[in-house]
C-alpha positions, 0 to 999 in steps of 0.5 A: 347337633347337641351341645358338649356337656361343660367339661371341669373348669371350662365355662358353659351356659345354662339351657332351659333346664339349667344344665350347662352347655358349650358353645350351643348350636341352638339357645331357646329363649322363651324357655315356657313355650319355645316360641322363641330363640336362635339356632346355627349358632356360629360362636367367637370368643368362647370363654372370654368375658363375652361371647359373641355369635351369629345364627338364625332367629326363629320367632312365632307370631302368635296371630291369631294366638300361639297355638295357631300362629306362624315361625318366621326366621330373622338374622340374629347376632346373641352375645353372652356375657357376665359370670355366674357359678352354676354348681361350682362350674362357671357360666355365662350369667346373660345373653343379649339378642340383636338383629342386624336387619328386620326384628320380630319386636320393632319396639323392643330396647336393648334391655328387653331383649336380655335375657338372665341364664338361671343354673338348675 
């Protein structure tokens, strides 16, 4: 499913690419290579000053290198949050990962697994 395009006035978050989108059914967070992000995004909260959402995780494990490494899937909670004006259009400044059970990075802190939402 392809997210809606930001309709005037409503809040979107940027893609890789920048371009805004509504309540997107899928986030790639390693935005070079697409070896990481979270799909069947389930949102609440859409438009207040965080949105929260659940989905899938989807991770490469790079061993022995990327090109030749595993996806492996994780239960994942996303929260967007923080204002940004893409082009005259609100947006979501930032989106922070969690993972209530097992996690493809045991030794990341919160800090690092919050990624910055660039306009195009």
């Amino acid at each position: 499913m392809i997210a809606a395009v930001v309709a005037a006035g409503a809040i979107g978050l940027p893609d890789c690419l920048g371009k805004l989108r509504v309540k997107p059914a899928e986030v790639v967070l390693a935005c070079g290579d697409g070896n990481f992000g979270v799909r069947k995004l389930a949102w609440a909260g859409w438009g207040d000053a965080t949105a929260r959402a659940s989905g899938t995780a989807y991770a490469n494990d790079c061993k022995p290198y990327c090109a030749a490494g595993h996806f492996h899937t994780y239960p994942a909670v996303l929260v967007a949050s923080g204002r940004q004006s893409c082009h005259g259009s609100p947006a979501y400044a930032r989106v922070r990962i969690s993972f209530p059970g097992r996690t493809p990075y045991p030794k990341a802190k919160p800090a690092d697994l919050t990624y910055p939402l660039r306009c195009s």
